[in-house]
VMD Tcl script that draws the C-alpha trace (Angstrom):
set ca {
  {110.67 50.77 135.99}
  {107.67 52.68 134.77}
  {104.60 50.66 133.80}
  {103.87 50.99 129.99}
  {100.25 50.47 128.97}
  {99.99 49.29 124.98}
  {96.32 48.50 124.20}
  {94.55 48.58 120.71}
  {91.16 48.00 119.91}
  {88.56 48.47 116.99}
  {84.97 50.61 117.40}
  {82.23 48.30 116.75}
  {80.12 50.29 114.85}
  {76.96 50.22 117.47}
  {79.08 52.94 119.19}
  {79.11 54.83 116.10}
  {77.89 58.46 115.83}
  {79.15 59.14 119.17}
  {82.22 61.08 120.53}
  {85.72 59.90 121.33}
  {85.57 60.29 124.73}
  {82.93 58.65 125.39}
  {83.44 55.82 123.17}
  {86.76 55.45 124.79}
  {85.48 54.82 128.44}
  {83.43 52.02 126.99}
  {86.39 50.37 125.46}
  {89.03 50.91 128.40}
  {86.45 50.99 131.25}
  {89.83 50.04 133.26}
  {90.68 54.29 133.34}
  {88.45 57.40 134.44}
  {86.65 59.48 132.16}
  {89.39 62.24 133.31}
  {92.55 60.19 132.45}
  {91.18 59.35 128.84}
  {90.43 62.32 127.68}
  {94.35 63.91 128.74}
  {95.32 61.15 127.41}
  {93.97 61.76 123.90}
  {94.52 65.24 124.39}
  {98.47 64.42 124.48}
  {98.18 62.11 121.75}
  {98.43 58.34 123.58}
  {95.19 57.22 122.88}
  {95.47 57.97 118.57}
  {92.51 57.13 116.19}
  {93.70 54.98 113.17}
  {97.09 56.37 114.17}
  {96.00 60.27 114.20}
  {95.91 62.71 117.05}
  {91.90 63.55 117.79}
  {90.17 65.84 119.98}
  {87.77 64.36 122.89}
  {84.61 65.58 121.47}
  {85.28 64.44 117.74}
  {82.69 62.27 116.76}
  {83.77 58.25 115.51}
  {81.50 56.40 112.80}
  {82.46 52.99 113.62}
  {85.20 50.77 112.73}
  {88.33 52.62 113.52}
  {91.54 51.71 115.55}
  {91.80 53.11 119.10}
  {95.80 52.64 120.31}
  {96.66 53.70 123.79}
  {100.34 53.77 124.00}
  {101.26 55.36 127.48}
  {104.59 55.65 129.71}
  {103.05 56.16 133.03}
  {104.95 58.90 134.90}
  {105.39 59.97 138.14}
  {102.62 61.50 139.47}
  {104.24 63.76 142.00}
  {107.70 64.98 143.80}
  {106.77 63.02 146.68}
  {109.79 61.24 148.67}
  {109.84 57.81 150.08}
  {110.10 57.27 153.20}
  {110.44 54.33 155.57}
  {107.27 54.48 157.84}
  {105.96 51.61 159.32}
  {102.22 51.10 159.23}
  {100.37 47.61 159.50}
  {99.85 45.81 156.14}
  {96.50 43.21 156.46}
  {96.68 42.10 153.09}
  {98.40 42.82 150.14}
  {98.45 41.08 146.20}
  {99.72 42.75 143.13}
  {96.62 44.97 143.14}
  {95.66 46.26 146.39}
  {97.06 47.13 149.65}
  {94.70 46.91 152.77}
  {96.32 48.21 155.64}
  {95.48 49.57 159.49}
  {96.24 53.05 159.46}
  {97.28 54.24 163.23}
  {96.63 56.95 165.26}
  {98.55 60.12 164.74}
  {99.49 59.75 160.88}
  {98.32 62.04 158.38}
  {97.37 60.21 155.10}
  {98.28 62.54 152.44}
  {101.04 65.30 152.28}
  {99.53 69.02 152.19}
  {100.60 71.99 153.58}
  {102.88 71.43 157.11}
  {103.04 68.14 156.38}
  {105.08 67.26 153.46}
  {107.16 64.84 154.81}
  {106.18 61.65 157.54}
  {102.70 60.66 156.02}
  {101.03 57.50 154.90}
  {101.88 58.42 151.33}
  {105.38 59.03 151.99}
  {105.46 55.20 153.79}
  {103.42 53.80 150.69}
  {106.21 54.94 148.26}
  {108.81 53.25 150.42}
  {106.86 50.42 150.15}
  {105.66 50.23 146.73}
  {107.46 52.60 144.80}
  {105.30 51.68 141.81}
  {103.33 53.33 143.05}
  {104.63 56.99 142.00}
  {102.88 56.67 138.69}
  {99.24 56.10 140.18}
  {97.30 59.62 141.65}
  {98.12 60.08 145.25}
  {99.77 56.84 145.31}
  {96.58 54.83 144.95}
  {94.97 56.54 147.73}
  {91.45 56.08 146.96}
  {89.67 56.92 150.39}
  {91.21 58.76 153.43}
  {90.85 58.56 157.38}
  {91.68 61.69 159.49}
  {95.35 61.77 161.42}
  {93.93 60.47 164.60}
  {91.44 58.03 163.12}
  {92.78 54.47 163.07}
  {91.72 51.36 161.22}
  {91.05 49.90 157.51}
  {91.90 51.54 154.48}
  {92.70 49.83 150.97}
  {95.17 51.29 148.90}
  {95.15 50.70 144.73}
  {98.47 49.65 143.22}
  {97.26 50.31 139.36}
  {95.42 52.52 137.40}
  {92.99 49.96 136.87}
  {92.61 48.84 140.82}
  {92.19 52.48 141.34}
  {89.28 53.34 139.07}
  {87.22 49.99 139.89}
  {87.81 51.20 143.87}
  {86.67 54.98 142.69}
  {83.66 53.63 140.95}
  {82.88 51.62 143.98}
  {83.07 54.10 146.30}
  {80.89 56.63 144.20}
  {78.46 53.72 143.35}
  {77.79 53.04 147.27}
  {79.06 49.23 146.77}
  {81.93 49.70 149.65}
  {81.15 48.87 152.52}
  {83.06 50.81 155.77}
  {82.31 50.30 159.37}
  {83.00 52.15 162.23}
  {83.68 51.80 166.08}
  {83.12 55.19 168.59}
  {82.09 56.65 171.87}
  {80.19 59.66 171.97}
  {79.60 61.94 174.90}
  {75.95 61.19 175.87}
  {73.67 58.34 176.31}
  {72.22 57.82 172.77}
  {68.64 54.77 173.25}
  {68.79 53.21 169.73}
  {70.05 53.05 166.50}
  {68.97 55.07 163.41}
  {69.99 56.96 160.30}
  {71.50 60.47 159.79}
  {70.70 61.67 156.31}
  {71.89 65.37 157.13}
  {73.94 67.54 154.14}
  {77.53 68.44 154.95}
  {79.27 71.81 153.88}
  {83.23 73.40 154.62}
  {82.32 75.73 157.73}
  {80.96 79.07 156.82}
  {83.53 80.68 158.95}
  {86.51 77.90 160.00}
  {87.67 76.36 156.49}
  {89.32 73.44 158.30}
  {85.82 72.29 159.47}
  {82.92 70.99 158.02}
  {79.39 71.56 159.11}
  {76.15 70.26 158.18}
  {74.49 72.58 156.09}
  {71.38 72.59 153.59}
  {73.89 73.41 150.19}
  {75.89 70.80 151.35}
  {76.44 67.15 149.72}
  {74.28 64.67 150.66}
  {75.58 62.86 153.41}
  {74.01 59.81 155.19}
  {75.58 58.22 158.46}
  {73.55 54.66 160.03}
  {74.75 54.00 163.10}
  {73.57 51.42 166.01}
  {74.01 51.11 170.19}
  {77.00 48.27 171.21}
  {76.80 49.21 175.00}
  {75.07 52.50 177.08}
  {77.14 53.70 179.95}
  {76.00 56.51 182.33}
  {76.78 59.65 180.00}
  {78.50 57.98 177.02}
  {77.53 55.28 174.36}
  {79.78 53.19 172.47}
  {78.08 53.21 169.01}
  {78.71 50.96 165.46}
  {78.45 53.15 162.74}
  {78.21 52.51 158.74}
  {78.65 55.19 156.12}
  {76.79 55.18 153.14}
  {78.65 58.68 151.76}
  {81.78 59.60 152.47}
  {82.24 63.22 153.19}
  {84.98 64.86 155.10}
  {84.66 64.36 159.26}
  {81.29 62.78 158.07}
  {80.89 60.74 161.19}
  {82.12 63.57 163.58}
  {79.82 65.98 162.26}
  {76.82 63.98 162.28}
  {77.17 63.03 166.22}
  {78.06 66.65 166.64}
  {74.68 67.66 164.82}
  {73.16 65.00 167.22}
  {74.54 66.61 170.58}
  {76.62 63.67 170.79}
  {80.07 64.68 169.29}
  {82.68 61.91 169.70}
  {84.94 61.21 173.00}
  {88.50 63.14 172.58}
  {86.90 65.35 169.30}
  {88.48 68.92 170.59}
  {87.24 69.82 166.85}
  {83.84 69.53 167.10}
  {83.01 68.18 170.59}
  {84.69 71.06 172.53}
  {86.19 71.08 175.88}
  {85.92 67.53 177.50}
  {82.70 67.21 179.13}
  {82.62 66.01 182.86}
  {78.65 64.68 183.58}
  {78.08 64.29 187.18}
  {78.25 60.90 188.84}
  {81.59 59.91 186.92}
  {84.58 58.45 189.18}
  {87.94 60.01 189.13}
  {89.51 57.67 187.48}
  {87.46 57.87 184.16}
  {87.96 61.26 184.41}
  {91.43 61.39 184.03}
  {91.16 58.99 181.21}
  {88.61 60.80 179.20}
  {90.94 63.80 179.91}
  {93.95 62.79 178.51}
  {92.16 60.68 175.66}
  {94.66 61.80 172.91}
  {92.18 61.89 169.90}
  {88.89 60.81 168.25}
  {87.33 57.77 169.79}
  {86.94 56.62 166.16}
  {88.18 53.42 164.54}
  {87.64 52.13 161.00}
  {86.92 48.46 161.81}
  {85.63 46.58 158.96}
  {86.05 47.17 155.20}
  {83.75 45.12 152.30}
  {84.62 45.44 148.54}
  {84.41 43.85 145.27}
  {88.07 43.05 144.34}
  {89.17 44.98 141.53}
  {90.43 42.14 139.36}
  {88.19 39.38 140.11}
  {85.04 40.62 141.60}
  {85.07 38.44 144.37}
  {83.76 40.23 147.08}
  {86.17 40.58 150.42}
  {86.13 41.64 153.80}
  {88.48 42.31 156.63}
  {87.99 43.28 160.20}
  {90.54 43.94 162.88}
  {90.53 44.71 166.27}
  {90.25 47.90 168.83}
  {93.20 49.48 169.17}
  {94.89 49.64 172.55}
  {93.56 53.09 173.71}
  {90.40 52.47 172.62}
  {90.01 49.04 174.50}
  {91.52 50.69 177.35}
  {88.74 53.49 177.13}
  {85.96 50.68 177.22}
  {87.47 48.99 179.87}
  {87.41 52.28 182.36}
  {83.93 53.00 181.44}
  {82.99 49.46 182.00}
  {84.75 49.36 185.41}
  {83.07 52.98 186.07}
  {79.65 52.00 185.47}
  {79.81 48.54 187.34}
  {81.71 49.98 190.40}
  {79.76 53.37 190.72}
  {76.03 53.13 188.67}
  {75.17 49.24 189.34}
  {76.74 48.21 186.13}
  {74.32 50.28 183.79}
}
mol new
graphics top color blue
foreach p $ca { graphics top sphere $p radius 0.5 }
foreach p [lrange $ca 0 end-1] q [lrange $ca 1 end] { graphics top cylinder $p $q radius 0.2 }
display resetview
């Protein structure tokens, strides 16, 4: 059943002398800027029962009705893909996205994706932009991501995101011994040459990456990282940019390094590491209905504990536990 939004309310006349669009994100600060204005544009949101244009200027004391039929948003089809739900109320989904699913249909992959799961799921969902994906993780990145199930969830989790207020934490192993912590304020760019890569770049958008040692090993250092932006690959290209590019990254790391010293055994299992050693483990946010502010963490996933472990057992057996 599609959701039906019927809202009226009257201009106070401080907000007078100014247009209708922006009047009308001060009244419904529950939708984008973007989503108002089409909507007046089509005629749901009506002025004292008239059809306006955005930039028409209001004097104060007229009726604003949004009447709107949300429809679907795309020709997306459900599918039945399992994925980990941590929690879930009538506004938000938080789940823990694993390895080796793509978030959002695009070109060759249309079909078996996180979206495609969600609208199994929650086939509400149809009538919300990208199914109330408001954030993404790459196909072999695993861990937290929260998912709006309104309009409204979706633009308080937009405006959080933009305003810096979510908070996303990060687990990873990089090739190299990094000594400390520190911040990576360094602007990222698409790749000058390969548009399925980013690169840090001096045009780019600002991009700023904090990050802190968990545990040194011989040639590899199991970092904890926190994003303050969220660009594309932002983590991966920062580490890159620090000559540290993440374990199993054949993007941007390269062919698997082999430092000398390292036992057989961790050899093989850095070899046939099947991705990123990147995991999303802690999301923060304001809830989107009741401001309370909530957290979730969850644990390693199994390849990634079982990476730890051989580097562990590596640098106790062969470098005196370093």
């Amino acid at each position: 059943m599609p959701e039906h939004i019927n809202e009226t309310v009257v201009v106070p006349n401080e907000l007078g002398n100014r247009r209708l669009d922006q009047i009308a994100a001060q009244l419904f600060p529950d939708y984008s800027r973007a989503r108002l204005q089409s909507w007046i544009k089509d005629g749901e949101l009506k002025i004292d029962g008239a059809v306006r244009k955005p930039k028409d200027k209001l004097i104060g004391g007229e009726t604003l009705t949004l009447d709107v039929t949300l429809q679907a948003e795309g020709e997306w089809i459900a599918e039945d893909i399992d994925f980990p739900i941590v929690y879930e109320d009538e506004h938000i989904i938080v789940i823990d996205k694993p390895a080796d699913l793509v978030v959002h249909p695009a070109a060759g992959n249309l079909t078996g994706t996180l979206l495609n799961g969600l609208l199994h799921h929650c086939p509400s969902l149809e009538t919300i932009p990208r199914a109330g994906i408001v954030h993404r993780l790459d196909k072999d990145t695993t861990g937290l991501m929260v998912v709006a199930k309104t309009l409204q969830a979706q633009n308080h989790l937009v405006e959080q995101l933009q305003s810096r207020q979510m908070g996303r934490e990060y687990e990873a192993v990089i090739q190299g011994k990094m000594t400390g912590g520190g911040k990576i304020s360094e602007p990222i760019a698409r790749h000058s040459k390969d548009r399925t890569k980013m690169a840090v770049h001096p045009t780019g958008k600002e991009a700023i990456t904090h990050y802190r040692v968990v545990k040194q090993y011989p040639a590899h250092t199991h970092i904890r990282v926190k994003l303050e932006t969220g660009r594309t690959h932002q983590i991966r290209v920062h580490m890159a940019h620090m000559q540290h590019p993440l374990v199993g990254d054949a993007t941007y790391g390269g062919k698997v390094r082999f430092p000398k010293g390292l036992s057989q055994e961790l050899r093989e299992v850095l070899r046939e590491f099947p991705r990123q050693a990147l995991h999303a483990v802690k999301l923060e946010l304001h809830h989107p209905a009741t401001n309370e502010l909530m957290s979730w963490q969850v644990s390693l996933p199994d390849d990634f504990e079982e990476l730890l472990e051989e580097l562990n057992y590596d640098a106790e057996q062969y470098h005196d536990g370093i």
